[in-house]
N, CA, C and O of each residue as an XYZ file, in Angstrom:
404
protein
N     -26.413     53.285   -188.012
C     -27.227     53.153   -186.813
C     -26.415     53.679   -185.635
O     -25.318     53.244   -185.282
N     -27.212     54.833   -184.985
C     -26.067     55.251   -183.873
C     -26.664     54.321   -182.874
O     -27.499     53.429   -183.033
N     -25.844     54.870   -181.465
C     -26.275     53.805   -180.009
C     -26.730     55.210   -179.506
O     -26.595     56.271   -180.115
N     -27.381     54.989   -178.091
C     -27.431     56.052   -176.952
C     -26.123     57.138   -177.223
O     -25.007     57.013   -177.728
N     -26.724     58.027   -176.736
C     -25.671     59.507   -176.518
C     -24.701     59.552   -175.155
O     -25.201     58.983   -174.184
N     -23.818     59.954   -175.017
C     -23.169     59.717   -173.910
C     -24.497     60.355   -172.817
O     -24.932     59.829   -171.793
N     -24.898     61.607   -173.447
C     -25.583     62.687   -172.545
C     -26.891     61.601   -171.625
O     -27.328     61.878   -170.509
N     -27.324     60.308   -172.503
C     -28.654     60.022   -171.787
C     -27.871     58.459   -171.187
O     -28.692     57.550   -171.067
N     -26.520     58.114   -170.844
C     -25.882     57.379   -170.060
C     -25.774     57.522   -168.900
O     -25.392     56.619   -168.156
N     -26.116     58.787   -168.481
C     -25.756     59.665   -167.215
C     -26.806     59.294   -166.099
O     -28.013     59.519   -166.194
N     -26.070     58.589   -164.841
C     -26.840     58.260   -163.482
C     -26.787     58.686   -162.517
O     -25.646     58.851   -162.087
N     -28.004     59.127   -161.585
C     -27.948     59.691   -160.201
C     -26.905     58.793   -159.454
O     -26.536     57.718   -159.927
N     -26.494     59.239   -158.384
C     -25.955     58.209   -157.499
C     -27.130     57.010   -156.924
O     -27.008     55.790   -156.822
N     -27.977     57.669   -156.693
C     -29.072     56.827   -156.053
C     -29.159     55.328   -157.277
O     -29.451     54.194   -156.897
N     -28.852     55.671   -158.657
C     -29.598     54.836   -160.068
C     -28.224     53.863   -159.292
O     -28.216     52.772   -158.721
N     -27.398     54.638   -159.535
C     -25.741     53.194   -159.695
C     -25.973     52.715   -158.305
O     -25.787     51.498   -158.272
N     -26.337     53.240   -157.045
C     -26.287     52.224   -155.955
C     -27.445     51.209   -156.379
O     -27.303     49.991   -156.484
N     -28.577     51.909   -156.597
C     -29.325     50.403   -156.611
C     -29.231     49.263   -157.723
O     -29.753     48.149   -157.775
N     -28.339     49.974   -158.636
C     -28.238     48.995   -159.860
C     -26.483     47.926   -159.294
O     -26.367     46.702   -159.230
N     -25.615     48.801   -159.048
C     -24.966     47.886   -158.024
C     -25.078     46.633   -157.502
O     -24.497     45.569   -157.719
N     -26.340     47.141   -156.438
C     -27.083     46.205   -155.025
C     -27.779     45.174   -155.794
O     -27.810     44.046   -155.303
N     -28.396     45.401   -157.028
C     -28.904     44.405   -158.213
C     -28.118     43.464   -158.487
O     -28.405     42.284   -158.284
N     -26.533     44.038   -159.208
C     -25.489     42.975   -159.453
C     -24.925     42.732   -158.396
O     -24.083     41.845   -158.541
N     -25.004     43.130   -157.349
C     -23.996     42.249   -155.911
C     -25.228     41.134   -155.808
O     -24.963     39.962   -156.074
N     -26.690     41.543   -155.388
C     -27.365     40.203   -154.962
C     -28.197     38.898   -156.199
O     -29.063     38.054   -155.970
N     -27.577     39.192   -157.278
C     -27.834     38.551   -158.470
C     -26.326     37.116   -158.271
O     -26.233     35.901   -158.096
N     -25.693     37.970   -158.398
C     -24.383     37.397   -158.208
C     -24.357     36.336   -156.340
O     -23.484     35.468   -156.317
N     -24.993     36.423   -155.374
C     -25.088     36.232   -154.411
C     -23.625     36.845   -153.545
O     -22.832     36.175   -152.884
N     -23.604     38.129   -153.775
C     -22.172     38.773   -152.630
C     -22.765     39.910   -152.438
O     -21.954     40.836   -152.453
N     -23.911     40.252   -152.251
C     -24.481     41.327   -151.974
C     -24.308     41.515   -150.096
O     -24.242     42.671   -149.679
N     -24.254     40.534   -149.231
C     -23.900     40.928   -147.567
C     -22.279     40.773   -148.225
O     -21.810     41.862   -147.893
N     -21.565     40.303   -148.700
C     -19.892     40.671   -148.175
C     -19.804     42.112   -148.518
O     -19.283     42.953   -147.785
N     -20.522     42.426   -150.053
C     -19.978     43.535   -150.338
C     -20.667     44.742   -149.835
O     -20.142     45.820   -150.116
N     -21.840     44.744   -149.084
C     -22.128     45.879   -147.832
C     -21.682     45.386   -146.939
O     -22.312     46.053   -146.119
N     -20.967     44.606   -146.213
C     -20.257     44.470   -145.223
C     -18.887     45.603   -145.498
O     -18.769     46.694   -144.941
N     -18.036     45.070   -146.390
C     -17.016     45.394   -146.817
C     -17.449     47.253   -146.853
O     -16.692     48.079   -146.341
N     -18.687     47.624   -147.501
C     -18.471     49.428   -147.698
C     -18.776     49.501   -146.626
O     -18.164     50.468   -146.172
N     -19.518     48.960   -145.692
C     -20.210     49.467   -144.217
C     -18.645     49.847   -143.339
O     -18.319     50.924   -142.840
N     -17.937     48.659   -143.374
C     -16.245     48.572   -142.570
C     -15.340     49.634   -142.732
O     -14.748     50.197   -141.811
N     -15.237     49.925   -144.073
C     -14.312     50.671   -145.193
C     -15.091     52.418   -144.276
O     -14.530     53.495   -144.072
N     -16.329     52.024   -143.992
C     -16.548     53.441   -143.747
C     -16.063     54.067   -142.565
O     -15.541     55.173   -142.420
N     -16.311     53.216   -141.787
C     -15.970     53.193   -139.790
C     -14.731     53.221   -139.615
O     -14.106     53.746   -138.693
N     -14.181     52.389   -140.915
C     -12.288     52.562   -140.800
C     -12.232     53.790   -140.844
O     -11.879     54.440   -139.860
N     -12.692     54.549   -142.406
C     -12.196     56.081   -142.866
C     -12.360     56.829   -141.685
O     -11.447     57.532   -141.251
N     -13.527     56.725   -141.096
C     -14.462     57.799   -140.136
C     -12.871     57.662   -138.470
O     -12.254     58.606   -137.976
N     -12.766     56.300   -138.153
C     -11.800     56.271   -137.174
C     -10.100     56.521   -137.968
O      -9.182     56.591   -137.151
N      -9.753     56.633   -139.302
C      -8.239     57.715   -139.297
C      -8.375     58.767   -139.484
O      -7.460     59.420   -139.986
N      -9.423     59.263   -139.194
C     -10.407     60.584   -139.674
C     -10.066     61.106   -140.955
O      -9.588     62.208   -141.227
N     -10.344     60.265   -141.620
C     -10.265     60.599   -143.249
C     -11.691     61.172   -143.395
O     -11.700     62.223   -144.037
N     -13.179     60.653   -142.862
C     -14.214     61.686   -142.423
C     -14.489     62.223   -141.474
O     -13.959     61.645   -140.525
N     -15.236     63.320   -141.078
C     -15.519     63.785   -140.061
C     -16.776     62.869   -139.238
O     -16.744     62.387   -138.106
N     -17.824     62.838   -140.223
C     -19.091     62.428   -140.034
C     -19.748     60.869   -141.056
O     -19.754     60.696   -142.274
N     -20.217     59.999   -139.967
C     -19.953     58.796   -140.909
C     -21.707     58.879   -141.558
O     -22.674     59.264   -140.901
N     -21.731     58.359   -143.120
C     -22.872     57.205   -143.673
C     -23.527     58.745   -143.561
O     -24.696     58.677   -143.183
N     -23.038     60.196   -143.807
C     -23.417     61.116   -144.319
C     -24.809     61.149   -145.788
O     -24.706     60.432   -146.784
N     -25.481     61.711   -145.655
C     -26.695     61.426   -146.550
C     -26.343     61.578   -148.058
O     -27.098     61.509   -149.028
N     -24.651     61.862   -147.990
C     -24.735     62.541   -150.183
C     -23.636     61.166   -150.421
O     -23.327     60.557   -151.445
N     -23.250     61.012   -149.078
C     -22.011     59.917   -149.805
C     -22.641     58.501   -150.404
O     -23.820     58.191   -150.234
N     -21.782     57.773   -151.054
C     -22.286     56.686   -151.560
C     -22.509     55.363   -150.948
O     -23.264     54.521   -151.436
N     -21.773     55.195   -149.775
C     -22.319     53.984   -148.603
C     -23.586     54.333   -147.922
O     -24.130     53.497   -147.200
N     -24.229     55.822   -148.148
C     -24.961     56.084   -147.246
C     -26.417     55.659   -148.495
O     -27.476     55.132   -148.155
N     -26.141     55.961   -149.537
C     -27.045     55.870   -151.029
C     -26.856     54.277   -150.840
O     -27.965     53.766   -150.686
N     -26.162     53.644   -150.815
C     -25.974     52.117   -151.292
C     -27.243     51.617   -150.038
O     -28.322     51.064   -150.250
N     -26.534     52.120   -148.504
C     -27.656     51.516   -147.361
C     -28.534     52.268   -147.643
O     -28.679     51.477   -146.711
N     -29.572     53.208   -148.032
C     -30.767     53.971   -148.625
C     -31.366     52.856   -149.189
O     -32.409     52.345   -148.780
N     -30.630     52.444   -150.229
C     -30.883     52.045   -151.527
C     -31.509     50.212   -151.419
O     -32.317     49.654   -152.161
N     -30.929     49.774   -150.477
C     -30.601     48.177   -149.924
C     -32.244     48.242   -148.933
O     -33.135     47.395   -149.006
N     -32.249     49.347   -148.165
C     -33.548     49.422   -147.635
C     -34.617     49.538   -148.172
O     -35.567     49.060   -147.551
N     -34.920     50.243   -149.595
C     -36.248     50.200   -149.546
C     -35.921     49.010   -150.834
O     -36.991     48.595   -151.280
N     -34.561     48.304   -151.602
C     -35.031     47.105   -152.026
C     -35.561     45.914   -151.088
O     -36.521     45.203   -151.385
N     -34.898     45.810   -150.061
C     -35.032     44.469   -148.870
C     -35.662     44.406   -147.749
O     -35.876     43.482   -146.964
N     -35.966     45.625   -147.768
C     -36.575     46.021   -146.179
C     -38.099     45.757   -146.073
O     -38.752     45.556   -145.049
N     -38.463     45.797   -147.184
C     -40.159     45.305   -147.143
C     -40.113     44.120   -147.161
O     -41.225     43.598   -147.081
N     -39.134     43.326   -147.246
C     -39.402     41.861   -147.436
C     -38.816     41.428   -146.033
O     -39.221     40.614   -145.202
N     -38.088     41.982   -146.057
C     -37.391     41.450   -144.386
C     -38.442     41.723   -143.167
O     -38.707     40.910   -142.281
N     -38.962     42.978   -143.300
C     -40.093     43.060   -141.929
C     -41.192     42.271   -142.295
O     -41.614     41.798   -141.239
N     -42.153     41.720   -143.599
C     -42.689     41.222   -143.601
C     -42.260     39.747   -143.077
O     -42.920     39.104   -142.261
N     -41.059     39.317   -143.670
C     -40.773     38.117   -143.029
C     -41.036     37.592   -141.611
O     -41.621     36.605   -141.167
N     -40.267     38.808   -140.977
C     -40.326     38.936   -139.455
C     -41.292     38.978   -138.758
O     -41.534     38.346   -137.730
N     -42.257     40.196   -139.623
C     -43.184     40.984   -138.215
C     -44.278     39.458   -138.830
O     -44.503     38.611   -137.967
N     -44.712     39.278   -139.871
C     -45.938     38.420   -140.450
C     -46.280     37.084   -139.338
O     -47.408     36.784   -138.950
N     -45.243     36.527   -139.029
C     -45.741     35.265   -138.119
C     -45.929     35.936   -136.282
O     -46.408     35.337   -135.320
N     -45.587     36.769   -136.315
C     -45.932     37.629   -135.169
C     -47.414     38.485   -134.862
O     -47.906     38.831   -133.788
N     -47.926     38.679   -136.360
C     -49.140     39.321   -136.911
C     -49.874     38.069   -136.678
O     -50.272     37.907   -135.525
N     -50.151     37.096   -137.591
C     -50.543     35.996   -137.791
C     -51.102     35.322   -136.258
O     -52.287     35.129   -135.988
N     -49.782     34.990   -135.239
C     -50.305     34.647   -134.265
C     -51.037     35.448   -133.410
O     -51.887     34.854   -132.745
N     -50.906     36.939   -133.213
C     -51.444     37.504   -132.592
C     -53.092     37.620   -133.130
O     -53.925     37.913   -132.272
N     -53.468     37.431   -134.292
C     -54.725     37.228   -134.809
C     -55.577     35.668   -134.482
O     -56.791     35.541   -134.636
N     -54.976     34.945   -134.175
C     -55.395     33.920   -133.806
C     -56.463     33.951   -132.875
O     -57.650     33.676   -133.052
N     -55.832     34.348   -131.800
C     -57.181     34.619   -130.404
C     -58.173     35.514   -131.028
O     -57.937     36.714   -131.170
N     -59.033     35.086   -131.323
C     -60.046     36.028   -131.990
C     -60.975     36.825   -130.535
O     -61.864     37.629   -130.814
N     -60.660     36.503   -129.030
C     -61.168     36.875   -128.127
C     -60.268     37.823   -127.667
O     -60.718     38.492   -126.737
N     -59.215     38.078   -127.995
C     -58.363     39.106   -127.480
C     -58.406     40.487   -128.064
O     -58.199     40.541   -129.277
N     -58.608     41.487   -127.505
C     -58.483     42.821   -128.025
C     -56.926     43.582   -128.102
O     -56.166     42.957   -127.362
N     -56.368     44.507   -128.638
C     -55.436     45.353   -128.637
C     -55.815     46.701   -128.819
O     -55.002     47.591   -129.066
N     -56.912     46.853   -128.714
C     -57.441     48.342   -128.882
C     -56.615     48.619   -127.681
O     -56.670     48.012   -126.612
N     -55.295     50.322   -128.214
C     -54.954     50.968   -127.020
C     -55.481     51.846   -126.372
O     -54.823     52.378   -125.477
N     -57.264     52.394   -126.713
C     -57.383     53.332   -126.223
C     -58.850     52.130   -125.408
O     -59.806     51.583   -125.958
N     -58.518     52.127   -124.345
C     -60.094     51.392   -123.485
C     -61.051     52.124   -124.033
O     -61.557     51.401   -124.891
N     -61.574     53.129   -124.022
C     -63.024     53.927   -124.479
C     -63.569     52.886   -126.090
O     -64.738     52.762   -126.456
N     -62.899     52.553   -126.472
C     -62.996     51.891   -127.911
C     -63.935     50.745   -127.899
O     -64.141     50.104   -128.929
């Protein structure tokens, strides 16, 4: 019985950041350890070990990509929803921005 081929082991960067961000917030160290690459980056960027920080190919920039579209729908819903919610309440109030409406 063989296993997988090395050839179909093979991951985008995008696959290992979000599978990463899986085992950091499974584990519950998912904010130290984007804290920690977020820091590590601003350090490199200020001994100018980079030129340009959270660049779109590097991997802190894939990890925060990656962290956004896992958490980010849940976080603005969190946020914006009781803000939605109350603003629906006044059922006499309009927000139409265009007056002609």
């Amino acid at each position: 019985m063989s296993g997988p081929s090395v050839d179909s082991l093979r991951f985008s960067q995008d696959e290992v950041a979000r599978l990463t961000l899986m085992v950091c917030d499974h584990l519950g160290r998912l904010e130290p350890f984007l804290t920690k690459v977020l820091v590590n980056e601003v350090e490199a960027m200020l001994r100018g070990q980079i030129d340009v920080i959270f660049r779109g190919n590097s991997f802190p920039c894939k990890l925060l990509s990656q962290s956004f579209h896992a958490f980010g729908f849940y976080y603005l819903q969190s946020v914006l929803r009781p803000i939605v919610i109350n603003l629906l309440q006044d059922r006499d109030k309009r927000y139409e921005v265009d007056p002609n409406r």
